[in-house]
C-alpha positions, 0 to 999 in steps of 0.5 A: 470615419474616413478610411485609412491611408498610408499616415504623413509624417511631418520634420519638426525643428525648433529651439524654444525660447521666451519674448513679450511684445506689448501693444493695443490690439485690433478687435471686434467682429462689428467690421464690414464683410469683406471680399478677396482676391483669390490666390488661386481658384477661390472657395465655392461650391467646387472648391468644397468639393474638392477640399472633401477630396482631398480630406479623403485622402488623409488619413484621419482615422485617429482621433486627436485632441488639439489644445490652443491658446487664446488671448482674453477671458475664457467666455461664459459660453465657452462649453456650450459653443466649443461643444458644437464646434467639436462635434462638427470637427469631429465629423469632417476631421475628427478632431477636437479642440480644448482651448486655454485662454490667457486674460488681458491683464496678464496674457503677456508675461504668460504668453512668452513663458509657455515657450520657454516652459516647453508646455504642451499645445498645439495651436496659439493666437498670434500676431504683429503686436503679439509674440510673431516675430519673437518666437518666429525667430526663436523657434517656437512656431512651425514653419507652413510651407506651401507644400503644407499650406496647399495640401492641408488648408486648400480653402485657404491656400485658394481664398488667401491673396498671395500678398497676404502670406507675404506679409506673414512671411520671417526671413521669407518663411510663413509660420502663421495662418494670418486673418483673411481680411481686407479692411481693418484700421490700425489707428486709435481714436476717442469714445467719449461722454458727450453729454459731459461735454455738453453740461461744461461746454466745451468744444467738440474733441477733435486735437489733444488741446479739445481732449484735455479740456474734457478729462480736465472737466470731468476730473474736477466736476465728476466725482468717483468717475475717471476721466481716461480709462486706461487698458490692462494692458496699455502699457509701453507705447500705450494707445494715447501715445498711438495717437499723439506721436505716431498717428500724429507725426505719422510715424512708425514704431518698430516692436519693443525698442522705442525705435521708428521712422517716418512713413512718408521718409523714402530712406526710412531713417531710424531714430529713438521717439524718446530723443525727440522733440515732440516726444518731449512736449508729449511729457508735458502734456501727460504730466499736466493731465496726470497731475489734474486727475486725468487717470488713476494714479494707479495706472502702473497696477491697473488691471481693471476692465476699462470697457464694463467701466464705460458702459457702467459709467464709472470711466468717461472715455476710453481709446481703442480701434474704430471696430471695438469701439464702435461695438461699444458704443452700438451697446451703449446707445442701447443702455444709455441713449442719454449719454450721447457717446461720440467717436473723437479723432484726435489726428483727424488730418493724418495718414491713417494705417490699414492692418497687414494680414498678421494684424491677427492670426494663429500659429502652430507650436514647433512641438504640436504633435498633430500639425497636419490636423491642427491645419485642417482645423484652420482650414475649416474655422476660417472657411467652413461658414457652420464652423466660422459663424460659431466660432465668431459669433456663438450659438446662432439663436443664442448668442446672435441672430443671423441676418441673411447670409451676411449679417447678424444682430447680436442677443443679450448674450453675445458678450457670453462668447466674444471677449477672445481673439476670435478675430484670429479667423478673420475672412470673407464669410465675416457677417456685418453687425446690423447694429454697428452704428453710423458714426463708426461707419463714416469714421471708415469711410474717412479714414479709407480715403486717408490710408496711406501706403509705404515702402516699408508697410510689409517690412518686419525687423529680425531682432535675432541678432540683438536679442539680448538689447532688446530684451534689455530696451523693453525692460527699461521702458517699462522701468523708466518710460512707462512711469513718465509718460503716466506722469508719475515722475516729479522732475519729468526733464529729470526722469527724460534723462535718466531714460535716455542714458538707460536705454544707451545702457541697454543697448539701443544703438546697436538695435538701432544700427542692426533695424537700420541696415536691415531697412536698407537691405529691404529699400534696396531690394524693391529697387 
């Protein structure tokens, strides 16, 4: 027990309110081990030291228990890890965490409604695709001030690039502790059968015309199996849209609004994806793989676990990020050699996107009770490597093995801890996956070298001031755009329509016209 000092006391403002942003996330733990430049000294043996000096001078005497939020299914080992991670808290803070855990299929309509409900919780995963600038703007998170940051997390305020917190930053306030991590790709590509690919003879997958001839095979020849396995949560613009519009035509899509600009445009001109002509053609595309059984025709109910049915073999590819899938397909090069599993880009010749810091993070609520403890907890999940490894990979042993310092090689039990966002405490101290197959690392190699750089790569849109068209906006493309794209409407130049005029209705030209002069503003000041 620390001795007892004079107790800090934090100002918290906020005003709660709900939103929902939907998107595909990042994830897996199967990256490389990367390192950064520090933001001040950086973290070794002196800087623990110092951190342990600095904890001493907090008054940690009372016990607290911190409630957080996560996104995914609550793993099989939650108990057994979080119940070594706890006592270690407990010894360097005193603190312990019960986290809540909110599954894929359903994460996005409760997530907003936690806020809006004033529940009680202290820290929750958050992020670009989920929720960040919505309750940043909205009131749900505390502002971390560097004040905070330096006092309460000095691992992290030490190890993090300054830019990184730049990133984070809302109408020039941090209200997240994003991921500390160098590399991580944002672009979606293809796992794919490629034994099927072989028994129909068809050419390598490597555009959407290569793609369709596959789901078109495997829909017609391979009964009880499902061409495209959609994601319980790939809803609006879903991960093929990823890669056919904005990977394709390198475009940027802003939030839930349809919006975007081109990342190589130096005016980064606004327009609508759904009044383009390549957006158009898409619809064709969509409707002729809809209507030759290239997904469920349940794809607007779907709550299925996409990634048990590929490696059940009841699902012949699946989209996601190179990271995850690369994890998936090192388990099913294990069970199923046969299968011949291949990574496919379907844009091999575009930019491709490296994630800003915000791609993963956690935030603390406006309410929590215990701010500064719940930092501290941060501070060590993130830079503490006992605490970090436990909390990315298990129960050493038991979960994983560890490899040296920085690597491990997963056991038959590691989906019974990582199927959440531990990808929130991103850092140097990572451990490289032993396992993470060759092919995932030569699609990394190629697309380092296709990263591209923008002006507005950091910019983030304050929607505040349309709240209400927004809202609107994300209501009509899940009503009227989502059923198109899947191609389940008959008279797709018919149903185009209809969602234009819906989306003039909501409100998507004064959206358009805010995004636009905010971009300006952003352009103009970077000179």
């Amino acid at each position: 027990m620390m001795k007892k000092k004079k107790k800090l006391g934090l100002v918290l403002t906020g005003v709660l309110a709900a939103s929902m942003v939907l998107s595909a996330c990042g994830q897996s733990n199967n990256g490389a081990n990367n390192g950064a430049a520090a933001n001040g000294s950086g973290s070794d043996d002196g800087g623990a030291a110092n951190n342990q000096a600095a904890n001493d001078a907090i008054d940690t005497s009372k016990a607290v228990n911190l409630k957080m939020v996560m996104l995914g299914p609550k793993p099989a080992d939650y108990d057994q890890v979080f119940g070594e991670i706890n006592k270690q808290l407990k010894e360097k803070v005193n603190a312990t965490i019960d986290a809540e855990f909110l599954d894929w299929s359903d994460w996005g309509q409760k997530y907003p409604l936690k806020f809006a409900a004033g529940e009680d919780f202290d820290l929750i995963y958050t992020s670009n695709w989920a929720n960040y600038n919505d309750q940043s703007n909205k009131g749900g998170f505390l502002e971390l001030t560097d004040d905070m940051l330096a006092k309460y997390m000095p691992q992290t305020w030490a190890a993090m690039p300054k830019v990184k917190w730049d990133q984070a930053r809302v109408n020039g306030k941090v209200y997240m502790v994003p991921q500390n991590q160098s590399k991580e790709f944002t672009d979606k590509l293809i796992l794919y059968r490629g034994d099927l690919l072989e028994k129909y003879k068809l050419q390598p997958i490597d555009s959407p015309e290569t793609y369709q001839a596959y789901l078109e095979a495997v829909a017609k020849n391979e009964k009880g199996m499902t061409p495209y396995g959609l994601e319980a949560s790939d809803t609006k613009m879903h991960n093929l849209d990823k890669q056919l519009l904005l990977q394709k035509n390198n475009w940027f899509s802003v939030g839930d609004t349809s919006l975007a600009f081109k990342v190589d445009d130096a005016k980064g001109q606004v327009f609508s994806i759904y009044d383009t002509p390549e957006f158009k053609d898409l619809l064709t595309y969509y409707k002729s793989l809809a209507d030759n059984g290239g997904w469920s025709r349940n794809a607007l109910t779907n709550k299925g676990d996409t990634t048990g049915d590929f490696k059940a073999g009841k699902v012949a590819s699946m989209s996601h990020n190179v990271t995850a899938l690369g994890g998936i397909l090192a388990e099913v090069d294990k069970t199923h050699p046969e299968w011949k599993a291949t990574l496919a880009d379907l844009t091999p010749d575009s930019h491709k996107s490296a994630a800003i810091s915000t791609q993963n993070g956690i935030a603390i609520h406006a309410t929590s009770k215990e701010p500064e403890r719940a930092m501290m907890v941060l501070d060590l999940l993130q830079n503490d490597k006992s605490l970090h490894d436990l909390i990315m990979y298990g129960i050493a042993g038991t979960n994983y093995e560890p490899v040296g310092d920085d690597k491990f090689t997963k056991t038959d039990k590691y989906g019974n801890f990582n199927s959440f966002s531990n990808w929130a405490w991103n850092s140097p101290l990572n451990r490289v996956d032993t396992t993470y197959p060759q092919a995932a690392q030569d699609v990394e190699k190629k697309w380092a070298a296709q990263v591209f750089h923008y002006p507005l790569e950091t910019f983030v849109f304050d929607n505040s001031k349309v709240l209400n068209e927004v809202t609107n906006v994300g209501n009509v493309m899940m009503r009227y755009g989502v059923p198109l794209e899947y191609g389940l409407v008959p008279d797709t130049a018919k149903g185009l329509e209809t969602l234009q005029k819906q989306l003039k209705a909501a409100g998507i030209d004064k959206i358009k016209t805010e995004l636009q002069s905010q971009i300006d503003a952003f352009l103009a000041k970077q000179g």
